[in-house]
PAVO-569519 format. One record per residue (C-alpha): z, y, x. Coordinates in Angstrom, 2 decimals. Each point is the difference from the previous one (the first is absolute). Layout:
<lolos>
[lolo [Z, Y, X]]
...
</lolos>
This chain:
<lolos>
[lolo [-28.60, 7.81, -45.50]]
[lolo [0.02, 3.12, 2.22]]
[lolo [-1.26, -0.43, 3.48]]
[lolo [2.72, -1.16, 3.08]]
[lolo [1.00, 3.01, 1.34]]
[lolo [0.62, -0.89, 4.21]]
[lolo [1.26, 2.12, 2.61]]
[lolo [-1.16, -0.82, 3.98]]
[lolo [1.91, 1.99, 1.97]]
[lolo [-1.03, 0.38, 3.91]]
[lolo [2.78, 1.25, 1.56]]
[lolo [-1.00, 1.77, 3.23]]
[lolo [-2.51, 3.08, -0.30]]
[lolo [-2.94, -1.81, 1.34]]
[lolo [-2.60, 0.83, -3.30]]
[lolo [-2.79, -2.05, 1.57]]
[lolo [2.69, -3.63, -0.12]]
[lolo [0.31, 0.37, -3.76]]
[lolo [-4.11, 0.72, -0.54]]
[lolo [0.12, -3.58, 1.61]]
[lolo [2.10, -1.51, -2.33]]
[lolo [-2.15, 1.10, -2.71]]
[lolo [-3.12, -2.22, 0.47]]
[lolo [2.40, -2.60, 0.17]]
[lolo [2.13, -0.10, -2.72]]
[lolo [-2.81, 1.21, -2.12]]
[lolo [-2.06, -2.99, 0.97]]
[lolo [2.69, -2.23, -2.04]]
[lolo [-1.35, 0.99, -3.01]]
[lolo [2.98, 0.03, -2.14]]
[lolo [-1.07, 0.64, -3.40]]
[lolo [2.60, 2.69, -2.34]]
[lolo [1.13, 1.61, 2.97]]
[lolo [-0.22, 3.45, 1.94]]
[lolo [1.31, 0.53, 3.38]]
[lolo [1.05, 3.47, 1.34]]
[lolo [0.53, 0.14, 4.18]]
[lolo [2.50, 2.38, 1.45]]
[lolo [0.04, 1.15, 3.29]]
[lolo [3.33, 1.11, 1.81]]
[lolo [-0.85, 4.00, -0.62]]
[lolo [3.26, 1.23, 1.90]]
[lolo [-1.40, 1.65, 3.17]]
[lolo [2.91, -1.27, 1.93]]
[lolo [-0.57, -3.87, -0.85]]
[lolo [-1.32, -2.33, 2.77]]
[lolo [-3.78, -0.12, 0.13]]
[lolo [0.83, -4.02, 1.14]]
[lolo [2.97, -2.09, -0.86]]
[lolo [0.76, -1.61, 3.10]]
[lolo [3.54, -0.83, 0.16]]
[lolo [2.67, 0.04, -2.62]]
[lolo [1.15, 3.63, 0.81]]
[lolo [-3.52, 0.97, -1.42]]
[lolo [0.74, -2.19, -3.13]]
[lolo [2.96, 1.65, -0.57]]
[lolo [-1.21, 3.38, 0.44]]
[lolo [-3.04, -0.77, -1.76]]
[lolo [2.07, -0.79, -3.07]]
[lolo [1.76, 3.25, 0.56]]
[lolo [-2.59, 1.95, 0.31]]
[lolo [-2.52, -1.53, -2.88]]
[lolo [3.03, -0.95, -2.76]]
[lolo [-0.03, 4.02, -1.34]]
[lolo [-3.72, -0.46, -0.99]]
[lolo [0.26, -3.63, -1.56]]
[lolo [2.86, 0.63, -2.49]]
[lolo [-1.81, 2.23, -2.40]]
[lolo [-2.83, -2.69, 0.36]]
[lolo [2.75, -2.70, -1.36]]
[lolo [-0.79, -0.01, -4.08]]
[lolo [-3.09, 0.85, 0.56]]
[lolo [-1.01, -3.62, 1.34]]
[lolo [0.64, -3.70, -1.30]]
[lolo [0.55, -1.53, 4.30]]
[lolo [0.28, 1.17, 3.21]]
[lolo [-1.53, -1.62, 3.50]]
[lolo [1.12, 1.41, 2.86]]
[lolo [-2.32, -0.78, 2.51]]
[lolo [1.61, -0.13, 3.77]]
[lolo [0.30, -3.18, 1.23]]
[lolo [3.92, 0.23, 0.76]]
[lolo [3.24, -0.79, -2.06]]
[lolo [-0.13, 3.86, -0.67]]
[lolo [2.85, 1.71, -1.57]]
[lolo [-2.48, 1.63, -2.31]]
[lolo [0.09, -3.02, -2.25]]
[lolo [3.34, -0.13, -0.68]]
[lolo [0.13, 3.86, -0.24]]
[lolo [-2.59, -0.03, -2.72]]
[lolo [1.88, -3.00, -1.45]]
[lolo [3.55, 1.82, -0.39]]
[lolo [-2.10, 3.31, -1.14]]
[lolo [-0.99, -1.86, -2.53]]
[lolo [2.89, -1.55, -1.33]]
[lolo [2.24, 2.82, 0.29]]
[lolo [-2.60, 1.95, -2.31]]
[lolo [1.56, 1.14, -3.28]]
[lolo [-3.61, -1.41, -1.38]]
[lolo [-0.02, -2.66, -3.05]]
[lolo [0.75, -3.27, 1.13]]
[lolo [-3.90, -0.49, 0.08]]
[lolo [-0.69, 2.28, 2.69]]
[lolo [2.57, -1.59, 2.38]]
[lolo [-1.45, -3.39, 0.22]]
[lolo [-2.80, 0.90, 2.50]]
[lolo [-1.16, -2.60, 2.89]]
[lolo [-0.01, 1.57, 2.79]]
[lolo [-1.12, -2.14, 3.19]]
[lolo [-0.99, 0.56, 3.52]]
[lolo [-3.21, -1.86, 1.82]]
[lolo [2.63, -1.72, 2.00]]
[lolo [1.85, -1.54, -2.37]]
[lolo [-3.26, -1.22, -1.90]]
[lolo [-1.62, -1.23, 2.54]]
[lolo [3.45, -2.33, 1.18]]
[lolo [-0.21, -1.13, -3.75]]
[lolo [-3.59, -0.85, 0.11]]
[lolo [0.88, -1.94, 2.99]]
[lolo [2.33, -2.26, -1.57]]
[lolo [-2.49, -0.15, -2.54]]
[lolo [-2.48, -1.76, 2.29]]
[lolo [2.15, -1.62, 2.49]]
[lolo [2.37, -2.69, -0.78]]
[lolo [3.04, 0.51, 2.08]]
[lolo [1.05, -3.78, 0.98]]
[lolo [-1.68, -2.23, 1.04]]
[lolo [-1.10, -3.32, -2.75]]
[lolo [2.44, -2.65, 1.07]]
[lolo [3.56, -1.25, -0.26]]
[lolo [2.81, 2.37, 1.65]]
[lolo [0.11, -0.69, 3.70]]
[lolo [2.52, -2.25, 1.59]]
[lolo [0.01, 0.81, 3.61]]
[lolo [-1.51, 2.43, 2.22]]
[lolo [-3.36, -1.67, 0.47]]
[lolo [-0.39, 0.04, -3.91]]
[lolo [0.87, 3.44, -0.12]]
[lolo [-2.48, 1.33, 2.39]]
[lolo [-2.34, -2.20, -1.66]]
[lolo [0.49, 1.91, -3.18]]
[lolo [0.43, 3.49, 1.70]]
[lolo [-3.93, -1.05, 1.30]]
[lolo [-1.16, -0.68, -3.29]]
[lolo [1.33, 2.96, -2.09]]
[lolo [-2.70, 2.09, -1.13]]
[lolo [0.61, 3.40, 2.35]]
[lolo [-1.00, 3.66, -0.96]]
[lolo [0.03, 2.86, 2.18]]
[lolo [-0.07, 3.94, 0.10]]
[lolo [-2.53, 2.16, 2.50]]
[lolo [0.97, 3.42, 0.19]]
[lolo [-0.43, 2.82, 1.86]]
[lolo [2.75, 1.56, 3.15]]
[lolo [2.28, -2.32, 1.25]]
[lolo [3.26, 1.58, -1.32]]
[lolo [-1.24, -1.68, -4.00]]
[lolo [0.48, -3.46, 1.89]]
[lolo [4.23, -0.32, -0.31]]
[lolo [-0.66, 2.60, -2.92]]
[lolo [-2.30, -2.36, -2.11]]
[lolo [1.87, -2.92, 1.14]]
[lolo [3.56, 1.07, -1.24]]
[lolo [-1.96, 1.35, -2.93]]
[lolo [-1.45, -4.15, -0.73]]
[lolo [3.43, -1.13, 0.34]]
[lolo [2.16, 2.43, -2.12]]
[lolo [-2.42, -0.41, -2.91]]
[lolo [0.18, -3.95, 0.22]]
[lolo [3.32, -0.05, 0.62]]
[lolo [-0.44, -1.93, 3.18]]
[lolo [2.38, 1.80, 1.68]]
[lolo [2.96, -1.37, -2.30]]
[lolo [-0.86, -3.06, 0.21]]
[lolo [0.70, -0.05, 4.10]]
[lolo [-2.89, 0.14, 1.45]]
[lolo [-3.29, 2.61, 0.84]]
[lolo [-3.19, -0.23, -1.69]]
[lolo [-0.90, -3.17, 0.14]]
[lolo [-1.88, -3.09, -2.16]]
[lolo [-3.27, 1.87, -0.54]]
[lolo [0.42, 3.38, 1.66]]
[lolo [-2.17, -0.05, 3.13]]
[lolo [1.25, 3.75, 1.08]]
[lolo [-1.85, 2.84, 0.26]]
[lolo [-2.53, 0.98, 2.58]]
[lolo [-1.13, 3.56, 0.76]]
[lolo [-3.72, 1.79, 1.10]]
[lolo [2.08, 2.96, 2.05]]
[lolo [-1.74, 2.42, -2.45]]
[lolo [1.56, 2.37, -2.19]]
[lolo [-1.31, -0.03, -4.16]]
[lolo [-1.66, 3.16, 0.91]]
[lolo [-1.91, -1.21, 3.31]]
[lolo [-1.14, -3.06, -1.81]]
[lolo [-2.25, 2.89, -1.88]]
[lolo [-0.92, 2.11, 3.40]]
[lolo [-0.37, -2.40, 2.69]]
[lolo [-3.57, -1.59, 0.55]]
[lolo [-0.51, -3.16, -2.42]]
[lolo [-0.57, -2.02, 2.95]]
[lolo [3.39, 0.41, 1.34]]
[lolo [1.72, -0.44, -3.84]]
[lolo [-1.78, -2.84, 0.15]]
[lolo [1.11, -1.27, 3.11]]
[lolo [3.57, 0.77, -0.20]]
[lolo [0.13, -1.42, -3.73]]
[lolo [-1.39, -3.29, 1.49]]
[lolo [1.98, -0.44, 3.02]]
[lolo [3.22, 0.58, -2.27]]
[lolo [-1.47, -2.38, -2.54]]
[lolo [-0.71, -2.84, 2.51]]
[lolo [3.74, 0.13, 1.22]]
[lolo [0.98, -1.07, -3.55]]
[lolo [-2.28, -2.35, -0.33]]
[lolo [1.41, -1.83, 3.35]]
[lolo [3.01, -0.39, -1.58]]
[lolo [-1.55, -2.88, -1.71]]
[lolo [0.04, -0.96, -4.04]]
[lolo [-1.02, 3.16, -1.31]]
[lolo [-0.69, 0.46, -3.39]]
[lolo [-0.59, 4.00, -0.64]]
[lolo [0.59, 3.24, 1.87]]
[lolo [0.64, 2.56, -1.90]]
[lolo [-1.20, 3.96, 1.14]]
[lolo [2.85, 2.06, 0.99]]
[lolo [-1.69, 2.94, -0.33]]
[lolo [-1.24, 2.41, -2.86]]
[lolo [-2.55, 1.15, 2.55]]
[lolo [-1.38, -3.66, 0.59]]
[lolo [-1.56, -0.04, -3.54]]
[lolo [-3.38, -1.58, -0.07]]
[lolo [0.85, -1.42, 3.76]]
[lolo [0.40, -3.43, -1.88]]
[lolo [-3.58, -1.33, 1.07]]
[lolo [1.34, 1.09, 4.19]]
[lolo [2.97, -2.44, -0.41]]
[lolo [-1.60, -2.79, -2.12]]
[lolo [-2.62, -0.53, 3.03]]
[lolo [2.43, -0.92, 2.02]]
[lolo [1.95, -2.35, -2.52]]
[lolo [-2.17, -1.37, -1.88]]
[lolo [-1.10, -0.74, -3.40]]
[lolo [2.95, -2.33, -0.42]]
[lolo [2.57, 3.34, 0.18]]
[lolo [1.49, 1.82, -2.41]]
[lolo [-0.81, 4.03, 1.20]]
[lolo [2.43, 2.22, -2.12]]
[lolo [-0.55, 3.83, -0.70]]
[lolo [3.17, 1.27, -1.09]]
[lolo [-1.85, 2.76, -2.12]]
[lolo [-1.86, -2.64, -1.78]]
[lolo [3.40, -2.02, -0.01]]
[lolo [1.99, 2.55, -1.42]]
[lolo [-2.74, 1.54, -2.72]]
[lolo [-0.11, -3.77, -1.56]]
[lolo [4.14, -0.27, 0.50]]
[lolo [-0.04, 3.64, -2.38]]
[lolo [-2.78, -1.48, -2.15]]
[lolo [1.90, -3.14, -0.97]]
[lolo [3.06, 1.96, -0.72]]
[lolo [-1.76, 2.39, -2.75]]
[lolo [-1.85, -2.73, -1.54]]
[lolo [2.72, -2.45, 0.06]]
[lolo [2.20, 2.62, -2.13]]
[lolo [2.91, -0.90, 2.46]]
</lolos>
């Protein structure tokens, strides 16, 4: 069988954030499988995605240089931490392509989205017991639900990433915010590109402070990086959790989502 052919894309212009994903997702030692990394080339992209304006002219600016890079690969990862309009760009690129049938059905997937899905992988979302009958009961259960969380970076991803949770469980439609397992999402104040160019110390710091407000929400169960830039921070958050937490890399997340998908023939 010929080798898994994956695409990583990075898209902001910031070379030295994708040499930092490579360690990583090399280090999962997928067997039959080759990774290329691109790197937003356009030399008007954003060197840091740090609101969804940047997303969206990130997409713009990168999508030129990624379609002739479409039949050339088996899955794509787009690696911002963001419901970026890149993925379902790449997506309708793809299925609009007057290529066989074969070269249509492509996963793409953000870290975002894998890392939610790994979460409900490792989190059960109600709580163990018979559904409550009063308002004490329900508290009770709210208190017992196994909670996940997001840290991020600047304080504009916290309604961002929060909307983001809901309109991919469909919480919304179902009356009602994120909610039964969602714990929110907490922030360091840091851009993704600061989180390479401030002192360590003060990552650090900031990464633990936002951390420890998630875990005083009480019942949590994972927190997932919302950052491609936080790759290989997972040791900074699980000393303040614990061993008992899940700690989520949403490169990791969404490599293994990609590698399931190719070797599951879906």
């Amino acid at each position: 069988m010929a080798p898994f052919k994956v695409l990583i894309i990075n898209p902001n212009t910031t070379v030295s954030m994708t040499d930092a994903l490579k360690p990583i997702v090399d280090g999962l030692d997928y067997n039959n499988t080759s990774y290329t990394f691109l790197t937003n080339p356009s030399p008007t992209g954003p060197a840091s995605i740090n609101s969804p304006s940047d997303a969206a002219i990130s997409t713009e600016t990168i999508l030129p240089h990624l379609t002739p890079l479409l039949p050339n690969h088996d899955a794509f990862l787009v690696a911002c931490y963001s419901p970026h309009p890149l993925v379902s760009r790449l997506r309708s690129e793809l299925a609009s392509s007057p290529s066989p049938p074969s070269q249509k059905r492509k996963p793409v997937i953000s870290i975002f989205e894998a890392s939610v899905g790994a979460a409900m992988q490792l989190c059960s979302p109600h709580a163990p017991h018979k559904p409550p009958t009063s308002i004490s009961e329900e508290s009770k259960a709210e208190a017992e639900t196994e909670k996940w969380g997001i840290v991020s970076t600047g304080k504009i991803w916290e309604p961002v990433l929060g909307g983001a949770v809901a309109d991919m469980l469909g919480l919304n439609e179902r009356g009602g915010g994120p909610e039964r397992g969602f714990a929110g999402v907490e922030t360091t104040g840091l851009n993704a590109k600061e989180l390479h160019e401030v002192p360590p110390e003060v990552v650090r710091r900031k990464l633990e402070e936002a951390t420890g407000r998630l875990v005083g929400v009480g019942g949590l169960r994972a927190v997932l990086l919302g950052c491609a830039g936080m790759a290989g921070m997972e040791e900074w958050v699980g000393n303040v959790v614990g061993r008992e937490v899940w700690v989520v890399d949403g490169v990791k997340a969404g490599v293994g989502a990609l590698q399931g998908v190719l070797r599951g023939g879906f």
